[in-house]
C-alpha positions as CSV (number, residue, x, y, z in Angstrom):
1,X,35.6,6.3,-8.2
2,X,33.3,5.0,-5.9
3,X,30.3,2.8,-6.3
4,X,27.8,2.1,-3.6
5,X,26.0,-1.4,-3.1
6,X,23.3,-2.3,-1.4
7,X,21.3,-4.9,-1.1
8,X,17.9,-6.2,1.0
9,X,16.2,-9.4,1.4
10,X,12.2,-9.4,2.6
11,X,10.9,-12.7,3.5
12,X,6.9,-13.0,3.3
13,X,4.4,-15.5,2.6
14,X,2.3,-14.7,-0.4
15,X,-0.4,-17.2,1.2
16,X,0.8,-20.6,-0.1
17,X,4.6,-20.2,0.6
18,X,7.4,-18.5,1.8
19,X,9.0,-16.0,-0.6
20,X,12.0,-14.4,-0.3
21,X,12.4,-10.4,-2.8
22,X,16.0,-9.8,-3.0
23,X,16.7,-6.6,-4.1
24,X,19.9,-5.1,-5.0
25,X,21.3,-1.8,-6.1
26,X,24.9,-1.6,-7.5
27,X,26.6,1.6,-9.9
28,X,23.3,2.8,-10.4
29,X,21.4,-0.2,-11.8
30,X,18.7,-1.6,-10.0
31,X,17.9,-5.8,-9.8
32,X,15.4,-8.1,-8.1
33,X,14.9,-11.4,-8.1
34,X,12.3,-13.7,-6.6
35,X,13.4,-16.7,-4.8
36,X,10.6,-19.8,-3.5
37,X,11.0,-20.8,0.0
38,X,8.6,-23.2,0.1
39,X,8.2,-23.8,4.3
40,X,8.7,-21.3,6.4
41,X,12.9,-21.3,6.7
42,X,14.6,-20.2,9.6
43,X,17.2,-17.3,10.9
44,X,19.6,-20.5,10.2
45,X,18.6,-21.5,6.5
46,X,17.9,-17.7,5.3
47,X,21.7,-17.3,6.5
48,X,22.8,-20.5,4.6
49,X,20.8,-19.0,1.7
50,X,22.8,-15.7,1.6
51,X,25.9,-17.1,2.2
52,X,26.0,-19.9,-0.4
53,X,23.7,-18.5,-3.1
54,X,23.5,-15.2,-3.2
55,X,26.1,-14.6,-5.5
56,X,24.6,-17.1,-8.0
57,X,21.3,-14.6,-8.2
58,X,20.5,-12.8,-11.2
59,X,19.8,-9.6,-10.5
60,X,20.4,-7.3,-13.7
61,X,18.3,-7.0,-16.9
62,X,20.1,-4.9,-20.0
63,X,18.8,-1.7,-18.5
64,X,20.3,0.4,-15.6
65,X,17.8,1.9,-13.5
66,X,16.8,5.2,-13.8
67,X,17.8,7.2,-10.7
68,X,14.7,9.7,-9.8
69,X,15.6,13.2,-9.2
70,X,15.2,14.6,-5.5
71,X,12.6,17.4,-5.2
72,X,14.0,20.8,-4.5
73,X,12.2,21.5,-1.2
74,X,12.7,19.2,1.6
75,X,9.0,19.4,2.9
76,X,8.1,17.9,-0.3
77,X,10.8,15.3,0.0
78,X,9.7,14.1,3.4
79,X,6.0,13.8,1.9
80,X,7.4,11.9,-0.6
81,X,9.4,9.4,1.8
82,X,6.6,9.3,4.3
83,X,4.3,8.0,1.0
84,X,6.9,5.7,0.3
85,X,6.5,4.1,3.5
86,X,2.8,3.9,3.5
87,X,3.0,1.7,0.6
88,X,3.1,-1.7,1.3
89,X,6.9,-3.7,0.7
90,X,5.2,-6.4,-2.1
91,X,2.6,-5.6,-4.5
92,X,1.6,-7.8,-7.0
93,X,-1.1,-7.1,-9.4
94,X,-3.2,-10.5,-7.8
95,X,-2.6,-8.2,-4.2
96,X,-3.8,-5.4,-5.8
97,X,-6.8,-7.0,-7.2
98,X,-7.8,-9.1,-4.3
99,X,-7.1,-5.8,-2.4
100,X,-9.8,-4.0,-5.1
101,X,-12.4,-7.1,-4.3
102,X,-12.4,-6.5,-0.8
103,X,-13.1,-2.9,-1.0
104,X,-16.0,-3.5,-3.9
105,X,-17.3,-5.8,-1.1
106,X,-17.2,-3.7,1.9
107,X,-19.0,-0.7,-0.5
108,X,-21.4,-3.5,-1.3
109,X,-22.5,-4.7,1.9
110,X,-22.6,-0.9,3.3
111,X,-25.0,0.0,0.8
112,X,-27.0,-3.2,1.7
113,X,-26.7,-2.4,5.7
114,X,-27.8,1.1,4.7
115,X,-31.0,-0.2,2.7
116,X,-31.9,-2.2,5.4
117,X,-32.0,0.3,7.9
118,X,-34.2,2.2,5.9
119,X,-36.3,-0.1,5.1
120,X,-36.5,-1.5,8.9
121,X,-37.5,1.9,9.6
122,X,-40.5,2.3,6.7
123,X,-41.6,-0.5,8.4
124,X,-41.5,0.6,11.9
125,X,-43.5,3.8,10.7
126,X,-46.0,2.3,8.7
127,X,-46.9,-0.4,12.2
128,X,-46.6,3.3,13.8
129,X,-49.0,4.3,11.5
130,X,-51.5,1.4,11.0
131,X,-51.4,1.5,15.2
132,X,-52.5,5.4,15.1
133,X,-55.6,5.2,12.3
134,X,-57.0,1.5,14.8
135,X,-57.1,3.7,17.5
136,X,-59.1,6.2,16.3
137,X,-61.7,3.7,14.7
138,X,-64.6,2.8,16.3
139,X,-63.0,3.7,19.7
């Protein structure tokens, strides 16, 4: 019987501290946890971490993981791993929703450079305009 482990560790900072994601897959079942850095460690203390307290993690709810079923054709397969990779390594729903704010501003401010353009242009007709109808009075 064999059992394959594996097991990564992704250190980021979520914009007020360090945060380590430890993931770990072992038999089949599937665990993270979520461990608070505070400062930003170093190669040293991320090594003293996973030395002396790795072990002591809990990784594992009641539930094994569900393993996902390869496609059949291997075009579809690399799609699928090249989407994988597009997707960014942490996403929390406050990432996603800051992510969503940012993009409702950007459509919001588009519009607004659009509607000034057109309205810098109405007025750059109507002085084109007003300049056309003094010439031909009383000239």
């Amino acid at each position: 019987m064999q059992i394959s482990v594996s097991s990564t560790l992704t250190v980021y900072h979520d914009g007020q501290f360090w945060v380590g994601l430890a993931e770990h897959v072992e038999g089949g079942r599937y665990g993270i946890a979520r461990i608070v850095f505070g400062a930003e460690p170093s190669d040293e203390e991320i090594l003293q971490f996973v030395v002396g307290k790795w072990e002591k993690l809990s990784f594992f709810g009641s539930k094994p993981a569900e393993a996902s079923k390869p496609a059949k054709s291997p075009k579809r397969r690399a799609r699928e791993a090249a989407k994988t990779l597009k997707r960014p390594a942490v996403s929390t729903k406050a990432q996603q929703a800051l992510a969503a704010q940012r993009e409702a501003m950007k459509r919001e401010s588009a519009q607004a450079r659009s509607q000034r353009r057109a309205d810098e242009a109405e007025a750059r007709f109507e002085q084109r305009k007003l300049k056309r109808k003094q010439k031909h009075r009383g000239h």
